[in-house]
C-alpha positions as CSV (number, residue, x, y, z in Angstrom):
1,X,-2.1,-63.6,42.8
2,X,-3.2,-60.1,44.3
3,X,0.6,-58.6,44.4
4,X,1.3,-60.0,41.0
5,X,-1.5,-58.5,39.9
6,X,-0.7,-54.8,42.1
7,X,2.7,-55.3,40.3
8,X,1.2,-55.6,36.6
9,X,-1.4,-52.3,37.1
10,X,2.0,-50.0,37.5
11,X,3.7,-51.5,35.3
12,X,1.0,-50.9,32.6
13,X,0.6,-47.5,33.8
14,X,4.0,-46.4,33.0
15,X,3.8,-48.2,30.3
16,X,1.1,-46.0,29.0
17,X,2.6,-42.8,30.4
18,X,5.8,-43.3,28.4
19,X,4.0,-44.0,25.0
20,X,2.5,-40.8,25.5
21,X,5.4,-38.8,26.5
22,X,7.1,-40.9,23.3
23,X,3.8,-39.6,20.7
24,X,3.7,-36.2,22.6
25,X,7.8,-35.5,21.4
26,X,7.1,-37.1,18.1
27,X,4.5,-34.4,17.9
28,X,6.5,-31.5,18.7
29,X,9.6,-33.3,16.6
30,X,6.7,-33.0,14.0
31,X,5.5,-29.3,14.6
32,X,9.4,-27.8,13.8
33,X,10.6,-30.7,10.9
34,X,7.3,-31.9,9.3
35,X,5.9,-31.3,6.6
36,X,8.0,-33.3,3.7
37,X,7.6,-31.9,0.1
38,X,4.4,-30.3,0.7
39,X,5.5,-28.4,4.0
40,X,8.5,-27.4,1.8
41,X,6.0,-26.0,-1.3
42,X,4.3,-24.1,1.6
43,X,7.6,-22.5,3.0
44,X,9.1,-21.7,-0.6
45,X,5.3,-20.2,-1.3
46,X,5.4,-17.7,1.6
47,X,8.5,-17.2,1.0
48,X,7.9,-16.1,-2.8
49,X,5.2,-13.9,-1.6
50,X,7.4,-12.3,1.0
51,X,9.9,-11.4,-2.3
52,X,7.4,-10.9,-4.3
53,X,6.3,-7.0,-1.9
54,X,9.5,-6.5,-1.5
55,X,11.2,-6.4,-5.0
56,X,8.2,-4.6,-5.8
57,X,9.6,-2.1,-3.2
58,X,13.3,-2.1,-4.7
59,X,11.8,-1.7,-8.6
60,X,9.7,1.5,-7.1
61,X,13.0,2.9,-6.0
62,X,14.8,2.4,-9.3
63,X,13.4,5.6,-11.1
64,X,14.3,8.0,-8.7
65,X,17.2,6.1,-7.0
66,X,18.3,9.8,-5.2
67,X,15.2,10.6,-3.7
68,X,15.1,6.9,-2.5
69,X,18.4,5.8,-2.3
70,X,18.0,5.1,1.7
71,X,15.1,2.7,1.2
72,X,17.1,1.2,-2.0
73,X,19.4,0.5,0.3
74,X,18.0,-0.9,3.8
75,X,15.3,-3.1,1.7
76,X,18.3,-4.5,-0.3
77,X,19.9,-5.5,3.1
78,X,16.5,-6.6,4.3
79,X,16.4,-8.9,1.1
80,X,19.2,-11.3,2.0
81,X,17.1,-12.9,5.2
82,X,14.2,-13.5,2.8
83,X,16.3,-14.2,-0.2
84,X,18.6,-16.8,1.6
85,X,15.6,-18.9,2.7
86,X,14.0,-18.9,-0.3
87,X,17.6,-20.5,-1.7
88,X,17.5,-22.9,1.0
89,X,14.4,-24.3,0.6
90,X,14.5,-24.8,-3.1
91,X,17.8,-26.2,-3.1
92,X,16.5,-28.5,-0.5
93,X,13.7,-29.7,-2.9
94,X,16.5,-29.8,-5.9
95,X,18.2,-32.2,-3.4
96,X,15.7,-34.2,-2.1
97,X,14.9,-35.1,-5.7
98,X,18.0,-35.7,-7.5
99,X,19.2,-37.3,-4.6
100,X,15.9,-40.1,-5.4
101,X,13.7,-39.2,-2.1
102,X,10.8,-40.8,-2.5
103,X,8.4,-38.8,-1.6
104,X,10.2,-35.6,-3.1
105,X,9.9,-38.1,-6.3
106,X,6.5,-38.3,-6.2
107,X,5.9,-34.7,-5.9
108,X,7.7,-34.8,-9.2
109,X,10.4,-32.6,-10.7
110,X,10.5,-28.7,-10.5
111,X,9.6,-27.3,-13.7
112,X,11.8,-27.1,-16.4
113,X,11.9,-23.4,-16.8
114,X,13.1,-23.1,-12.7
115,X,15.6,-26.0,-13.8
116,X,17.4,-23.9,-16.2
117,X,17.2,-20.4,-14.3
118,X,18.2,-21.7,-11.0
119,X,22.2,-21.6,-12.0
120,X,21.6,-17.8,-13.2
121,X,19.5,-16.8,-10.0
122,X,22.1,-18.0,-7.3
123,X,25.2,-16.5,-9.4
124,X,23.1,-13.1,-9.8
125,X,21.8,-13.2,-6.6
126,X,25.2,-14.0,-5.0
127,X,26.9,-11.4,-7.8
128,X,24.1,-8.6,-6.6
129,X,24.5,-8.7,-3.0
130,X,27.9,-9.3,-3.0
131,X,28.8,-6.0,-5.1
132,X,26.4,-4.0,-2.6
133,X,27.7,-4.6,0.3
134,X,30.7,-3.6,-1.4
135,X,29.7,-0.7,-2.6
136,X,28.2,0.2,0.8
137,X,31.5,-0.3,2.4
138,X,34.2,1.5,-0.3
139,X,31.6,4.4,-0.9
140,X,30.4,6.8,-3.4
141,X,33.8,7.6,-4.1
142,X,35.6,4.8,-5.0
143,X,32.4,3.3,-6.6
144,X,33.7,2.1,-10.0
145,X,34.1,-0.3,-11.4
146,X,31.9,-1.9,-8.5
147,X,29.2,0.1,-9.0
148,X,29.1,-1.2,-13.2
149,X,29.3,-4.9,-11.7
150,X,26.3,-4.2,-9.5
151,X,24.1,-2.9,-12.0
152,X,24.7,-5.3,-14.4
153,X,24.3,-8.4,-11.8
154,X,21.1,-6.4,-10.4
155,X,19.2,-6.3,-13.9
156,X,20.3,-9.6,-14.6
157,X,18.8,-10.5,-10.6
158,X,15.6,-9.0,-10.8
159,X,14.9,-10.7,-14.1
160,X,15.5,-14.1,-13.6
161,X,14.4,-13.9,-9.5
162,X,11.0,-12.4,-10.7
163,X,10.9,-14.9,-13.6
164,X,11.5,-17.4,-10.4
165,X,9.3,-15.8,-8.2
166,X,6.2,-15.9,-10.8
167,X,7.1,-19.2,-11.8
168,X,5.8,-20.4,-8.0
169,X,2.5,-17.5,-8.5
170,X,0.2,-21.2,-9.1
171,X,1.5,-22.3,-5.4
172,X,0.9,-18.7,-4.4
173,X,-2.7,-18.7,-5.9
174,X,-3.6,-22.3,-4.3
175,X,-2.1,-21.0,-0.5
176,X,-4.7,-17.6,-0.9
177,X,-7.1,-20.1,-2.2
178,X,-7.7,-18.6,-5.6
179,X,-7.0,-21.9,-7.2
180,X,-9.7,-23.4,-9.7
181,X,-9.5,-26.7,-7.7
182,X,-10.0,-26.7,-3.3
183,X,-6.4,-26.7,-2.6
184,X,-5.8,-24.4,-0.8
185,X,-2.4,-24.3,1.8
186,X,-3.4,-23.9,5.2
187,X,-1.4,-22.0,7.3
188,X,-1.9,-23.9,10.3
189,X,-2.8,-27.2,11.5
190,X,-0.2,-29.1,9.1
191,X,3.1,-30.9,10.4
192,X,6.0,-28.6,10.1
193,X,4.0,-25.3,11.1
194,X,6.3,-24.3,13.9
195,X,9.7,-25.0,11.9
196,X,8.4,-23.0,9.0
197,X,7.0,-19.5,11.0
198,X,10.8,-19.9,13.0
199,X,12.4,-20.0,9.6
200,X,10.2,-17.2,8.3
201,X,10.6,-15.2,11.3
202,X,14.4,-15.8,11.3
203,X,14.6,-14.9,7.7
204,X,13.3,-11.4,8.0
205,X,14.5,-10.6,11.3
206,X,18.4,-11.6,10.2
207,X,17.3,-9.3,7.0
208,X,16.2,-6.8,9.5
209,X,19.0,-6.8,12.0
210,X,21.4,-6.7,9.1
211,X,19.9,-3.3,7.5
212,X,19.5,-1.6,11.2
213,X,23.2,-2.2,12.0
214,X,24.9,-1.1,8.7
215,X,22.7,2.0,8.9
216,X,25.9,3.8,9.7
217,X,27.4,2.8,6.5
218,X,24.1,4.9,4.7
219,X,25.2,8.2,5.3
220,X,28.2,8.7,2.8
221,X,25.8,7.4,0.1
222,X,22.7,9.7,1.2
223,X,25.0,12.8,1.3
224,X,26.4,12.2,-1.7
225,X,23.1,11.7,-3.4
226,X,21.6,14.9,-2.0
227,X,25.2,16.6,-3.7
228,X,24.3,15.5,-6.4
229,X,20.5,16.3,-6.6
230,X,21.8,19.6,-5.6
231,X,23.9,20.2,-8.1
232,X,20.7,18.8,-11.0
233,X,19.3,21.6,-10.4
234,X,21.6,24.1,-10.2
């Protein structure tokens, strides 16, 4: 009886050790994927308010697009990080929905107004970028028709992704706690925490990365720009 029973004590033990090594990966699982549609309305919130400073930046630049043609251009670049994500994790809601998720169901659908812009933000968004870079590359010089493309896809950009962007400003009100009702969107402390701050960090740091190394590619535009700011006033 006493060796069955000094056979049954380390048994147990282990027992108990690998349930807790089992809850203590679920956990960290937990801390990077978590969340369901509620960690998603948290990242696609931050996300907004990320855009949100930084088109503000871009639409300051507009007016005097010579003086500030440099930061026109590196915020642009910086955009696509930021801009990407926030993509990524609406069309992941679109998808978790239509594809009958249930707890994405729940949630309920997005709002019809972010229904019927979503088709005209990704083809602008895609359209805007797209004809940058381009125009980055090719130059001042062999700017047309490019450069017509670009500013026709950007109006059409900034509309509809600041028509997006304000169309998620109740989210943004509940996660700075301004909302009528105590819902506020906790940072911290929620399942998914860790995934979203990588994919927030990621997000800006690929936007970042992306401006620093086509820095290069600013001069032709910044020289031509002071040319022509020259030759204004002369």
């Amino acid at each position: 009886m006493g060796t069955s029973d000094d056979v049954m004590i380390p048994r147990r033990e282990h027992e108990r050790l690998a349930a807790r090594a089992t809850i203590t990966r679920l956990r960290h699982a937990d801390s990077l994927t978590g969340g369901g549609s509620d960690g998603n309305e948290r990242l696609t919130t931050v996300t907004g308010a990320m855009l949100i400073v930084l088109l503000a930046i871009i639409g300051f630049t507009i007016p005097q697009l010579r003086q500030f043609i440099w930061v026109h251009l590196f915020v642009g670049l910086l955009l696509i990080g930021p801009v990407a994500l926030k993509m990524a994790s609406t069309g992941y809601r679109f998808v978790r929905y239509y594809t009958r998720n249930a707890e994405y169901r729940r949630k309920g659908p997005p709002e019809i107004a972010l229904r019927v812009m979503a088709p005209i933000v990704v083809l602008s968004t895609v359209g805007v970028f797209v004809t940058g870079i381009g125009l980055l590359i090719v130059g001042p010089t062999d700017r047309n028709p490019m450069l017509l493309l670009h500013k026709v896809t950007f109006i059409v950009w900034v509309v509809f992704m600041s028509l997006h962007v304000l169309g998620h400003l109740p989210a943004v009100a509940r996660a700075l706690g301004l909302g009528g009702r105590n819902e506020t969107l906790r940072v911290g402390g929620t399942p998914g925490t860790a995934g979203r701050w990588i994919a927030l960090t990621g997000a800006m740091v690929g936007g970042l990365v992306l401006a620093v190394v086509l820095i290069p590619e600013f001069a032709a535009w910044t020289a031509h720009s002071a040319f022509l700011h020259h030759h204004h006033h002369h």
